[in-house]
C-alpha positions as CSV (number, residue, x, y, z in Angstrom):
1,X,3.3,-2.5,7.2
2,X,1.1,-5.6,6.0
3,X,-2.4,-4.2,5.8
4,X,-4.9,-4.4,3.0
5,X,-3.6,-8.1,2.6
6,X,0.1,-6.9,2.6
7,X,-0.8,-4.3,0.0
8,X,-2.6,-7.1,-2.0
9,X,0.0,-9.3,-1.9
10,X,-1.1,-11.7,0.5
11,X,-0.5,-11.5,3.9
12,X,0.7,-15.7,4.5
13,X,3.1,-15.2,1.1
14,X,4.7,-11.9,2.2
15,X,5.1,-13.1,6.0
16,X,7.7,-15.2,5.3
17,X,10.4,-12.4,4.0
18,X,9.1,-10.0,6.4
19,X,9.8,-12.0,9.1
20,X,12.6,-10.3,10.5
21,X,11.0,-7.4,11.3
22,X,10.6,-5.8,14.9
23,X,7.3,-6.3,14.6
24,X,4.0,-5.2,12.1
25,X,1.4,-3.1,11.6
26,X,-2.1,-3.4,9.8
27,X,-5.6,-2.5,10.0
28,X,-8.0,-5.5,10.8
29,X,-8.3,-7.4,13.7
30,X,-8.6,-10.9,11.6
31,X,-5.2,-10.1,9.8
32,X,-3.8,-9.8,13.0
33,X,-5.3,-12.6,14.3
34,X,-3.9,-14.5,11.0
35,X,-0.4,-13.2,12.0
36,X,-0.4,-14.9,15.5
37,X,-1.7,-18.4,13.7
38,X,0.9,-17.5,11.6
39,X,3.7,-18.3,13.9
40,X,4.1,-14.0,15.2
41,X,4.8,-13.5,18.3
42,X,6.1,-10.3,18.1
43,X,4.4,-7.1,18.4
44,X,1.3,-6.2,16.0
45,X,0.0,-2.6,15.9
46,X,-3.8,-1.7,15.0
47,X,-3.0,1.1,13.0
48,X,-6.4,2.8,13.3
49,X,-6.9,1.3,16.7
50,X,-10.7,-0.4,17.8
51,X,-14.5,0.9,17.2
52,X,-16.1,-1.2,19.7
53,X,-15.4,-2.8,23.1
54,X,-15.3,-6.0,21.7
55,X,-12.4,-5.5,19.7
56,X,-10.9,-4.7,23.0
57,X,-11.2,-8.6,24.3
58,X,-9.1,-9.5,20.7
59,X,-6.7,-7.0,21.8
60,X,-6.7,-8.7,24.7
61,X,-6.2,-12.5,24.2
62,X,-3.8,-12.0,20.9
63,X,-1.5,-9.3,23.0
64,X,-2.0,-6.7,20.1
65,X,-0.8,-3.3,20.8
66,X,-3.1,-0.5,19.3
67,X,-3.3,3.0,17.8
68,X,-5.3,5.4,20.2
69,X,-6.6,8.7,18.3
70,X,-9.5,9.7,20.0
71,X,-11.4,10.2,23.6
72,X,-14.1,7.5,22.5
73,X,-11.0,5.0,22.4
74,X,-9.3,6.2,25.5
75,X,-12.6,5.3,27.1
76,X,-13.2,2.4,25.8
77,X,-9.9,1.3,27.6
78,X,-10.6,2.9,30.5
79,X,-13.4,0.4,31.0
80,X,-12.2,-2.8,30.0
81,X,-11.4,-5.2,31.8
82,X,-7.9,-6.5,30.9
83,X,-6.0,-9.5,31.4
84,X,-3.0,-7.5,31.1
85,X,-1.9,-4.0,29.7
86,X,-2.2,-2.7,26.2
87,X,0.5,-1.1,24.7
88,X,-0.5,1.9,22.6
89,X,0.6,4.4,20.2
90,X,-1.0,7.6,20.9
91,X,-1.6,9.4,18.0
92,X,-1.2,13.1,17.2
93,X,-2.7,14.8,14.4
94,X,0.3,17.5,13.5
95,X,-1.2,18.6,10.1
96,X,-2.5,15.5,8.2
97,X,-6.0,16.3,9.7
98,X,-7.3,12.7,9.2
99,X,-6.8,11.4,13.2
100,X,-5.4,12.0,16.1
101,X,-5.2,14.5,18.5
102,X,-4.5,18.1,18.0
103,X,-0.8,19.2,19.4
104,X,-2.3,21.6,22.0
105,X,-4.8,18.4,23.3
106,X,-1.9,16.0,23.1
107,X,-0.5,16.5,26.8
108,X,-4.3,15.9,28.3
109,X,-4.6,13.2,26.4
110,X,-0.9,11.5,27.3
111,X,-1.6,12.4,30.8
112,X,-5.1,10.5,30.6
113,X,-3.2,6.9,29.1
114,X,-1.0,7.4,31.7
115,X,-3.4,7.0,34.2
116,X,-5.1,4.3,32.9
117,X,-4.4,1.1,34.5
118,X,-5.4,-1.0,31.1
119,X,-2.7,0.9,28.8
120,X,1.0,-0.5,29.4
121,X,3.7,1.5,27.0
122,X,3.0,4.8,25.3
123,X,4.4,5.0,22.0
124,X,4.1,8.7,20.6
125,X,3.0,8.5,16.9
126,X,2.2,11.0,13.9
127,X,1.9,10.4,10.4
128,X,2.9,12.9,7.7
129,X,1.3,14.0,4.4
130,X,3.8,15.0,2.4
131,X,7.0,13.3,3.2
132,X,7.1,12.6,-0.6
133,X,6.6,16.0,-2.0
134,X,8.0,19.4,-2.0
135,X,6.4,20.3,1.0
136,X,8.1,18.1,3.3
137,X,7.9,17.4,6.8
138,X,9.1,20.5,8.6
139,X,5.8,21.8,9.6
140,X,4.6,18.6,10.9
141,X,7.9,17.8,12.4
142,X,7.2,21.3,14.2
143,X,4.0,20.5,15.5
144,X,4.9,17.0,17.0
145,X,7.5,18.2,18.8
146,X,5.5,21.2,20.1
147,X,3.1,19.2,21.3
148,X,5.3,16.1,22.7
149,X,7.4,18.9,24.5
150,X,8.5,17.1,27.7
151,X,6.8,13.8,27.0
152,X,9.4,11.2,27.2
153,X,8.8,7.8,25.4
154,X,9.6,5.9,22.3
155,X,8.6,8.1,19.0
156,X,7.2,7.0,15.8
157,X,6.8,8.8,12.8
158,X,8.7,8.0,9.2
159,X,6.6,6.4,6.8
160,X,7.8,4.7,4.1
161,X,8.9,8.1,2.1
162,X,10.5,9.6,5.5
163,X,12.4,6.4,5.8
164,X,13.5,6.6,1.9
165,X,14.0,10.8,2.7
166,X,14.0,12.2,5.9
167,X,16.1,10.0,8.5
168,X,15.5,13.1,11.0
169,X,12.4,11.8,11.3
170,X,13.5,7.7,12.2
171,X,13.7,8.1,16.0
172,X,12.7,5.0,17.7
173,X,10.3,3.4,15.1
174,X,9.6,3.2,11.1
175,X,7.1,2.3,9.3
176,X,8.1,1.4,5.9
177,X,4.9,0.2,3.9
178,X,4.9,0.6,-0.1
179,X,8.6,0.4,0.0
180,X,8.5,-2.8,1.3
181,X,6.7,-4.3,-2.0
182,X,9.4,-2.3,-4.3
183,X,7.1,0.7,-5.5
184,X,7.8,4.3,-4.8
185,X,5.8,6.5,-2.3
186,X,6.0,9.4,-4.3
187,X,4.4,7.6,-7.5
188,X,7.3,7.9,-9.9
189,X,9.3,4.9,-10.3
190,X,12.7,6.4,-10.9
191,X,12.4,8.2,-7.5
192,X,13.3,4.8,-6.2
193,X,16.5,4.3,-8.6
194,X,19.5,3.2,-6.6
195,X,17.9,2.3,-3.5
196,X,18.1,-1.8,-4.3
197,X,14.1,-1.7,-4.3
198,X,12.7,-4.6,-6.4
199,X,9.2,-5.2,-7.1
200,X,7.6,-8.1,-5.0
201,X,4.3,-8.5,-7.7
202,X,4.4,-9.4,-11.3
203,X,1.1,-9.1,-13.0
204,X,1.5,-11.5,-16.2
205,X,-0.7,-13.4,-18.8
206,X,-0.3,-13.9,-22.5
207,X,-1.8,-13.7,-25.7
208,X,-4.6,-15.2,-26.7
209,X,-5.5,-13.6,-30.4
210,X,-4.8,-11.2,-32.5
211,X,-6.1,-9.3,-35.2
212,X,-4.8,-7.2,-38.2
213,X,-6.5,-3.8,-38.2
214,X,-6.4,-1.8,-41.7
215,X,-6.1,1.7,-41.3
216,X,-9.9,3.7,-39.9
217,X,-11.0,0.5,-38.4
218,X,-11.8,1.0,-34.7
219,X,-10.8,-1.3,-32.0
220,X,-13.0,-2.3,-28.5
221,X,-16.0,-0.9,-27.0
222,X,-16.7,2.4,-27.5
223,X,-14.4,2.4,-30.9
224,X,-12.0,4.6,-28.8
225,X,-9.2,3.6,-30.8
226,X,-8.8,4.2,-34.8
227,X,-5.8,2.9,-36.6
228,X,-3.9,5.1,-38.6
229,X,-2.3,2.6,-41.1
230,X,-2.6,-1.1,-41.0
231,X,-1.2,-2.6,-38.2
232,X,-1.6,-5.9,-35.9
233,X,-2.6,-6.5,-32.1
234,X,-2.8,-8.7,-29.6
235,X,-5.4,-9.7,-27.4
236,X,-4.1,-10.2,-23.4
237,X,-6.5,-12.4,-21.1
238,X,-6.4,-9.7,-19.0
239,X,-9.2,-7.2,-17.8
240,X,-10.6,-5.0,-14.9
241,X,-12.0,-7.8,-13.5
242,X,-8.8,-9.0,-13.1
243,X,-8.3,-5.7,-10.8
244,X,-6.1,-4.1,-14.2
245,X,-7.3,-0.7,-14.0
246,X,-10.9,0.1,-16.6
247,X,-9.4,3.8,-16.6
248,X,-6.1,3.0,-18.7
249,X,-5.7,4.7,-21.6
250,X,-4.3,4.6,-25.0
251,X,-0.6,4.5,-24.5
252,X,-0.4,2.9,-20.8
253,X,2.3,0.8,-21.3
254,X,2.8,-2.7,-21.7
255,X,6.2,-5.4,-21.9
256,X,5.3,-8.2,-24.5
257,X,7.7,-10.7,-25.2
258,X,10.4,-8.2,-23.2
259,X,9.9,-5.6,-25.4
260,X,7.9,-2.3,-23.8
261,X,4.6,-1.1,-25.8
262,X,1.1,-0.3,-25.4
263,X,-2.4,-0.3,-24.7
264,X,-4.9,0.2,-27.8
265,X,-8.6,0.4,-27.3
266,X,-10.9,0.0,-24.1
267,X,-9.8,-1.9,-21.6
268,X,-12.7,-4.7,-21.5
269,X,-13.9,-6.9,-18.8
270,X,-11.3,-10.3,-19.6
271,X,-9.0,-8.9,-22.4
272,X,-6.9,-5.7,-23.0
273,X,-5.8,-5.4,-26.5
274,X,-2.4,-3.9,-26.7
275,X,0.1,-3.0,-30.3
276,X,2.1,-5.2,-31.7
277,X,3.8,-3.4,-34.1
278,X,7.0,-3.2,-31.8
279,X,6.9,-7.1,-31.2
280,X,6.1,-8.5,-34.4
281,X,7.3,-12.1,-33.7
282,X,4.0,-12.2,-30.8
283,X,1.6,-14.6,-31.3
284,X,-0.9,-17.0,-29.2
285,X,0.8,-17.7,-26.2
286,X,3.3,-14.8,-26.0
287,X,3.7,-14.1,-22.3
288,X,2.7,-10.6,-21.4
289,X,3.7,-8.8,-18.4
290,X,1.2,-5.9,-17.3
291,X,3.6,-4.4,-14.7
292,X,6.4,-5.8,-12.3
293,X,10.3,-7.0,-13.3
294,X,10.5,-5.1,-16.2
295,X,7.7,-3.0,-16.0
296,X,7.2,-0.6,-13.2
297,X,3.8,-0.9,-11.5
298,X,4.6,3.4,-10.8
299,X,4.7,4.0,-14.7
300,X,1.5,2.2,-15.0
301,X,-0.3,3.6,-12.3
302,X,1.3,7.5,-14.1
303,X,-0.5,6.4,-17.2
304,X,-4.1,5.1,-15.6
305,X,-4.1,8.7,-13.3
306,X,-3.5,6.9,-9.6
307,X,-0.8,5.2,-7.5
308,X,0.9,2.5,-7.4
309,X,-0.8,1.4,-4.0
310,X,-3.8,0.9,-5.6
311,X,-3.4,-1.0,-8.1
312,X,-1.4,-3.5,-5.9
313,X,-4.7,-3.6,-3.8
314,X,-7.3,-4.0,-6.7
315,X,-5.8,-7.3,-8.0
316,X,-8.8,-9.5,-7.8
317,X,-9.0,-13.0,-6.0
318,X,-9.8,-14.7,-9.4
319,X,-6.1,-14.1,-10.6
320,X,-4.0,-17.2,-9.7
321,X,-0.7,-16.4,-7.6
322,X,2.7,-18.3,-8.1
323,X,5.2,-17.7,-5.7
324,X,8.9,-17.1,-6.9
């Protein structure tokens, strides 16, 4: 899975280690269209299919295969005029109740693609909710295979915490997204422990001033933070408009110099002010690392109240990139 940018970590970087893959999936037509300038031949997947016929005539010309959910899609295909067959995935929605079609409509609708001279292969497709909790997939497991009773074709299902958990559910296709850029679906980074997972971003920068703060002084807008005895922090040239996360609080932690601490005070626009007390050797210059190698992107995203998805995708364009 390489949409949203390769979970923000830029589709042309990430291609080349993801290369060897039987093929990808994201959501927008001009990614996909990047992937075939790229050098892709392989197949692409439009993982919430088209909205309008035009998308239909990039299908087309790019030989992109495409989610199908809905009767305004099927359509839509049904209508087009095709240089060749689209291959689809045809989508049921056994309990996640975001698309697809309902098991007892699934039949109808597999029935329908199958008549349809503009769709090629049928690949049967669900997506579960809670493949990463206690819930699990039983239910939704249930409910596919009620509704694909009798339908032969190639299955898929696992996402990236069914792949990690729940190899019943592998069939014929997986689609392996956050695991792919070393963070955990399930939020918490030691869920991942043992699996060879390593993270693929590093969010770094250093220090660029510090202060020493006597004891009842305040620090940042808002004065959300008060010292309770004297003690000496660091600026980071770092901020939410960097994409770091406006929301993290007091105590989201922090590696400075290698050695793990926190956040003190608001987190402003450009700069982040975090303690030194653990590192008191920083000064000007001291490299910083906000989360990656040494710094789970999971336990930050724990701290700020969200995953680690998003904070992969929020990391703004301003932020220079060095590949490794």
């Amino acid at each position: 899975m390489v949409k949203a940018n390769a979970y923000g970590h830029g589709l042309a970087r990430a291609f080349p280690g993801l290369r060897a893959t039987d093929g990808f999936g994201l959501l927008d037509l001009e990614e996909a269209v990047k992937l075939r300038e790229l050098g892709w031949a392989g197949p692409i997947l439009l993982l919430e299919g088209f909205f309008r016929p035009t998308d239909i005539d990039v299908i087309d010309r790019y030989s992109l295969a495409t989610v199908v959910h809905c009767d305004e899609q099927m359509r839509m295909l049904e209508m087009a005029r095709l240089s060749k067959p689209v291959n689809v995935h045809l989508k049921m929605n056994s309990g996640m109740n975001r698309l697809g079609y309902s098991p007892e409509k699934y039949r109808a609708a597999w029935e329908r693609a199958r008549a349809c001279p503009g769709i090629g292969q049928i690949t049967l497709m669900t997506h579960f909710s809670d493949a990463d909790a206690p819930r699990g997939i039983a239910e939704q497991m249930a409910a596919f295979e009620r509704g694909a009773q009798g339908i032969a074709g190639t299955r898929s299902l696992a996402n990236s915490a069914a792949t990690l958990w729940h190899p019943i559910s592998h069939f014929d296709w997986v689609r392996p997204g956050i695991i792919l850029y070393g963070a955990s679906p399930s939020g918490v980074a030691t869920a991942i422990d043992g699996t060879g997972l390593q993270p693929a971003m590093t969010l770094a920068s250093e220090i660029i001033g510090t202060q020493t703060v006597a004891e009842g002084q305040t620090v940042g807008y808002g004065s959300t933070f008060t010292a309770r005895k004297t003690m000496r922090i660091g600026v980071v040239a770092c901020g939410y408009a960097d994409g770091y996360p406006r929301v993290a609080p007091e105590g989201t932690p922090v590696i400075v110099d290698g050695v793990r601490t926190r956040i003190v005070g608001r987190v402003s626009m450009d700069m982040i002010t975090v303690d030194l007390t653990p590192v008191p050797q920083a000064g000007i210059g001291t490299r910083v690392e906000l989360w990656g190698a040494k710094l789970p992107i999971d336990d930050v995203a724990a701290a700020c109240g969200t995953i680690g998805y998003e904070l992969m995708c929020a990391v703004a364009p301003r932020v220079p990139v060095r590949a490794e």
